[in-house]
C-alpha positions in Angstrom: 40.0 310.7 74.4 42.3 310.8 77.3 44.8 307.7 77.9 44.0 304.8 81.0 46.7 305.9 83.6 48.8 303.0 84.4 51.3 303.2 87.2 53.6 299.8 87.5 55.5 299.1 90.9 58.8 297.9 90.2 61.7 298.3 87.8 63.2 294.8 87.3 63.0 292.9 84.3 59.0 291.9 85.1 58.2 295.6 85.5 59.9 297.4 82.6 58.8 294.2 80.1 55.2 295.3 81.2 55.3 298.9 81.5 56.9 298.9 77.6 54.1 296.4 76.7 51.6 298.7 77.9 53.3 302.1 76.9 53.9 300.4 73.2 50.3 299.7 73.0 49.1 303.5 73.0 46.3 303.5 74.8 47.9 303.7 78.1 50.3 306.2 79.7 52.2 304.3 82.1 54.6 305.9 84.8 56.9 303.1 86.8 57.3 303.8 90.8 60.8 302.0 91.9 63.3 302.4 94.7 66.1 300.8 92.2 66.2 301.4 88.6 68.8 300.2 86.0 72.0 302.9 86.6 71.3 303.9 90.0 73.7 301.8 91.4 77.3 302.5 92.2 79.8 301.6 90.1 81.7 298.4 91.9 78.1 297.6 94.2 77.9 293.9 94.1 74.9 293.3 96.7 71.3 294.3 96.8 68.6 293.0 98.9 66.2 295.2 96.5 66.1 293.7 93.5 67.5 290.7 91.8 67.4 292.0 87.5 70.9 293.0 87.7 72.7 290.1 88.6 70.7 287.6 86.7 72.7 285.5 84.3 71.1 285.8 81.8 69.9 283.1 79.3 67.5 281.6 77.8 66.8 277.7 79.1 63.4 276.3 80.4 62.9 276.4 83.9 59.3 274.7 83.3 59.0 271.5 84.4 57.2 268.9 81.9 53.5 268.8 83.2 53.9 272.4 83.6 51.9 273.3 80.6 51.1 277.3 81.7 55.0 278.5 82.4 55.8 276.6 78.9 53.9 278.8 77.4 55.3 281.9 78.9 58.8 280.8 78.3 58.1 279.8 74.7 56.4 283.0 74.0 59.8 285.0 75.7 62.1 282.2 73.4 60.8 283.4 70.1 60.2 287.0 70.8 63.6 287.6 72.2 64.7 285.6 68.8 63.2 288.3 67.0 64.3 291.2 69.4 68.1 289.4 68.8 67.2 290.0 64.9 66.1 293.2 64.9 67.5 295.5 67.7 71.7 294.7 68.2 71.8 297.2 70.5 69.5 295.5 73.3 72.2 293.3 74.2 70.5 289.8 73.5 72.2 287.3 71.1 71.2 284.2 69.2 74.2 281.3 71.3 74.0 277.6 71.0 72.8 276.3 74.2 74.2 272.6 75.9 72.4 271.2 78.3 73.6 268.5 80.5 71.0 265.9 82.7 72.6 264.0 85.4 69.1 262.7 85.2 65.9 262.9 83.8 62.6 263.9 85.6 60.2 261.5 86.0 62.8 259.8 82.9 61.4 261.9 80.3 62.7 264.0 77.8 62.5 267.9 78.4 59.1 269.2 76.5 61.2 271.8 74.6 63.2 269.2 72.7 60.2 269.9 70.3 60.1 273.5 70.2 62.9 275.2 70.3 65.3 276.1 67.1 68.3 273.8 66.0 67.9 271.2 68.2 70.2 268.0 68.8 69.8 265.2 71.3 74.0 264.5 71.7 75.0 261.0 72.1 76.4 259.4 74.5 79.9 259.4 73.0 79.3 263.4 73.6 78.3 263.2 77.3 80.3 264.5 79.9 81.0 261.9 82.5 78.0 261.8 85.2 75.7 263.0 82.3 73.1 260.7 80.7 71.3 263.0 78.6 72.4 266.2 76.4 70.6 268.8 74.7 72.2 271.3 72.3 69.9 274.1 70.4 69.7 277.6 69.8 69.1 280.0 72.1 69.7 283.7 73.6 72.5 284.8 75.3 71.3 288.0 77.7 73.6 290.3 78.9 71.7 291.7 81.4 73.4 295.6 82.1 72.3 296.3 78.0 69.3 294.8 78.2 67.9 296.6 81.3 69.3 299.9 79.8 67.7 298.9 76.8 64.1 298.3 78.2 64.3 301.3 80.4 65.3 303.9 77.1 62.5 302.6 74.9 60.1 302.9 77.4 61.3 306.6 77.9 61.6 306.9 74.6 57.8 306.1 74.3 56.7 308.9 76.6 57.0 306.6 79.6 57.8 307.9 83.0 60.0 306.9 86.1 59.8 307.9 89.2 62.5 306.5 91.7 60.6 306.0 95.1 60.5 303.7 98.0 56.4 303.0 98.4 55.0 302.0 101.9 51.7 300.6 101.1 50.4 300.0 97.4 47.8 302.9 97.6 51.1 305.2 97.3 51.3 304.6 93.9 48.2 306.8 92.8 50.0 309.5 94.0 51.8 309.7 90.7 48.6 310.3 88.9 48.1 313.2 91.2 45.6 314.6 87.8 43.2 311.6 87.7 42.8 311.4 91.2 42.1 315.1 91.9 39.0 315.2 88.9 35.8 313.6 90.0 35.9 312.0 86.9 38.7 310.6 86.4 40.0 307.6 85.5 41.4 306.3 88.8 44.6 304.7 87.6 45.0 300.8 87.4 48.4 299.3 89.1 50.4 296.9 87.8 52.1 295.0 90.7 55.5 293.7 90.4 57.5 294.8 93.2 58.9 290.8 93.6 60.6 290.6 96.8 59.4 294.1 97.8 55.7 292.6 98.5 57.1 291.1 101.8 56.8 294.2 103.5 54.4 296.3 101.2 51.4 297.6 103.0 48.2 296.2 101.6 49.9 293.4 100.4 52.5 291.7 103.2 52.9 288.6 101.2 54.8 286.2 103.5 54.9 283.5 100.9 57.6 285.6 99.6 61.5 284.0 100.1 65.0 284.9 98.9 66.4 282.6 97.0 70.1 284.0 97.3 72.6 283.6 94.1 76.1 283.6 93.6 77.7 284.2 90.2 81.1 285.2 88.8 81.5 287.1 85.9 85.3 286.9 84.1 86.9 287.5 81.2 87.1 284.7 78.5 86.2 285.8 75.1 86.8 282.4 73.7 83.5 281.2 75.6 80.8 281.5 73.0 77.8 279.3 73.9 76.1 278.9 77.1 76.3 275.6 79.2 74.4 274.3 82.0 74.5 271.4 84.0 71.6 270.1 85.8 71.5 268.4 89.0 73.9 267.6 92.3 77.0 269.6 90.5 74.8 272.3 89.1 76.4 274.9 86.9 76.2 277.4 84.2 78.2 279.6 81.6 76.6 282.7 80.1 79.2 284.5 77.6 77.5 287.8 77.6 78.6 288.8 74.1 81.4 291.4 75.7 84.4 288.8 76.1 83.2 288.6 79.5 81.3 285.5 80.9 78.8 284.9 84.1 80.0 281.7 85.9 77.1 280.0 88.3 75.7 279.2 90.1 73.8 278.2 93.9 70.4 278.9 95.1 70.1 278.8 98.7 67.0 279.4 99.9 65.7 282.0 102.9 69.5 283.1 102.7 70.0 287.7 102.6 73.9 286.8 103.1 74.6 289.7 100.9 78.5 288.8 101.4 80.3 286.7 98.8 80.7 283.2 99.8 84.6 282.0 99.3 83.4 278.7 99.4 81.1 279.2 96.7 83.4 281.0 94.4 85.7 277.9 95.0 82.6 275.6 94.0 81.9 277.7 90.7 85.5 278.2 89.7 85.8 274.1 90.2 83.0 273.3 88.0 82.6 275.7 85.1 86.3 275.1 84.3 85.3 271.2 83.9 82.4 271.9 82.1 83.8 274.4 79.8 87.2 274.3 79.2 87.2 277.7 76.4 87.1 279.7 79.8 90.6 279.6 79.7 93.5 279.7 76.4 93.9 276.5 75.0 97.7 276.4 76.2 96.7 275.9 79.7 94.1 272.8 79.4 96.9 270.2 80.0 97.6 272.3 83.4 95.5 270.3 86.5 93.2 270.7 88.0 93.8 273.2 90.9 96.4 275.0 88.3 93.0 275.9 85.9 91.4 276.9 89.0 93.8 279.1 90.2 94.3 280.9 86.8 90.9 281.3 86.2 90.3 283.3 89.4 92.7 285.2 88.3 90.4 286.2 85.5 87.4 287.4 88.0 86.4 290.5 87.1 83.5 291.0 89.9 81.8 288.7 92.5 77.8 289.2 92.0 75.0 288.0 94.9 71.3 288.3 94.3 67.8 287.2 95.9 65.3 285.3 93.4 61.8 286.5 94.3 60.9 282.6 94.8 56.7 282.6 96.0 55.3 279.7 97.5 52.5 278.0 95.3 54.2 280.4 92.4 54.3 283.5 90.5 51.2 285.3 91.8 49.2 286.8 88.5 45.7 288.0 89.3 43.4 291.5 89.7 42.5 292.8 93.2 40.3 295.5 94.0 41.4 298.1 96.8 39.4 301.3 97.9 41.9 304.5 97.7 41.4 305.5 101.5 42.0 309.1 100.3 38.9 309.8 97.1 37.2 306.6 98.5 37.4 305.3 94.9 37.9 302.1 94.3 40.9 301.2 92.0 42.1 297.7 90.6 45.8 296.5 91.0 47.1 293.5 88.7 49.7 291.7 90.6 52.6 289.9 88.5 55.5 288.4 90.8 57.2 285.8 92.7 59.0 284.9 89.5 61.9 283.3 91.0 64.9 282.5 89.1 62.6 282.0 85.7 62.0 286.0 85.2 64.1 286.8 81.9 62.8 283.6 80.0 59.2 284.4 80.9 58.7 287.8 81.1 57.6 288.7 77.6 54.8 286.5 77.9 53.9 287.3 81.3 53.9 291.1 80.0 51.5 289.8 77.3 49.2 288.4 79.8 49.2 291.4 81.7 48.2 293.4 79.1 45.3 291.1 78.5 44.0 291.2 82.2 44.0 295.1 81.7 42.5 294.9 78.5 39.4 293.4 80.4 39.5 295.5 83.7 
């Protein structure tokens, strides 16, 4: 019995997390269609306007809000498998961290939901609390660093059988043209699509979503190999610190929305140098934390090891996750694409359960 041809747009973390999902489950032979693919970068690029999976923190910390019951789900499923992928495979660059995080407020003055579900969890008192904070969080978590990961997703699914093509598509019906078999036999299966070309949908024929925005990102990354756990504080003076496992730490953060400034900001840098030295002062040796202010500031810049800027595929009304049918203007059959994006800053922490859900809608196609 011949294999369901799957061909998945995109090569972020969203699309290889679904093509190995799919390729893993053997009765699929998935190729992925992308314009960037982990490695095909220059060494030294810090911009692209393609893709936002490479400079992604990354960790694991809810992004859900606490009424948001369905991306709780996805980011709980991520939390536990990645806790089990952190077990089992070394070599895919996640690690098990303790995770702090800092409220300068409370939504709606409630709790976060995953005070309940995550591993290790302590609510810190206020003796603890930073000034400005009134509520902390610490737990255990995942550390991602990002490069291995991506390098790590892309070589299993190889390793599977899986296929990559590196193109640019035009409109979405291009991508039966890599199941050039099934659609030349009158038979065939016509392949199914798996959409998740993120901010690539803005301009993708038969798709042209315009509720599609950058959210543009600034981050740091430096070296500090005392930094061990990751940090983030949420609210006015938001901020973040991601050891990635290598000595070397990602420093963040800003989200500016409808920005493609693919330039680093010096302001910015000055922002994130000025807060993630208050917030965790193991970024630099311990004989230089009775140095001031602007004297840790200065020599942690002198630690910067690259300047990273990225655009979050934010969509209006959310991550877009449903089945569309299209008729391939070329056999005149018709063929069913799954779309999966507009995952926003969120996309590490929720893509093992959005891959699950994917495989599910294809199940039933």
């Amino acid at each position: 019995m011949s294999k369901q041809s799957v061909v998945v747009i995109g090569a972020g973390v969203i699309g290889l997390t679904v093509a190995n999902q799919l390729q893993e489950d053997g009765k699929y032979a998935v190729t992925i269609v992308a314009e960037h693919v982990p490695d095909s970068l220059p060494a030294g690029t810090r911009e692209s306007s393609g893709w936002a999976s490479p400079w992604a923190g990354a960790h694991w910390r809810a992004w859900s809000a606490n009424w948001d019951h369905w991306l709780q789900d996805m980011e709980l499923q991520t939390y536990h498998s990645m806790n089990e992928i952190a077990d089992r495979v070394p070599e895919s660059g996640i690690k098990k961290a303790q995770g702090l995080d800092y409220f300068e407020a409370l939504p709606d003055g409630e709790t976060p939901w995953y005070v309940s579900k995550v591993n290790d969890v302590r609510e810190l008192p206020t003796s603890e609390l930073p000034m400005g904070i009134i509520y902390g969080l610490e737990y255990s978590t995942v550390l991602i660093n990002v490069p291995q990961y991506l390098a790590y997703l892309k070589n299993k699914f190889t390793g599977m059988g899986g296929i990559i093509e590196q193109r640019a598509l035009d409109h979405i019906e291009e991508a039966l043209l890599f199941d050039a078999t099934s659609r030349n036999e009158p038979n065939g299966k016509t392949p199914i699509v798996v959409n998740c070309a993120a901010l690539g949908n803005r301009m993708l024929g038969g798709v042209c979503d315009a509720s599609m925005r950058p959210v543009r990102g600034q981050t740091l990354i430096v070296n500090a190999p005392d930094a061990k756990h990751t940090l983030t504080r949420i609210g006015s003076q938001f901020g973040y610190v991601i050891p990635r496992g290598d000595g070397t730490v990602v420093l963040g953060g800003s989200a500016e929305a409808g920005s493609w400034d693919e330039e680093e900001d010096m302001k910015t840098t000055q922002q994130i140098l000025q807060r993630t030295q208050a917030l965790e002062p193991s970024l630099l040796p311990s004989s230089m934390l009775e140095l001031d202010e602007s004297e840790r500031v200065r020599a942690l810049r002198a630690n910067i090891v690259s300047v990273g800027v990225g655009f979050r595929p934010m969509r209006e009304g959310g991550v877009r996750l449903e089945t569309q049918e299209y008729v391939d203007s070329v056999s005149g059959k018709p063929f069913t694409v799954v779309h999966c994006y507009g995952h926003a800053g969120y996309g590490y922490q929720s893509s093992l359960g959005y891959a699950r859900k994917v495989h599910q809608m294809i199940e039933s196609v």
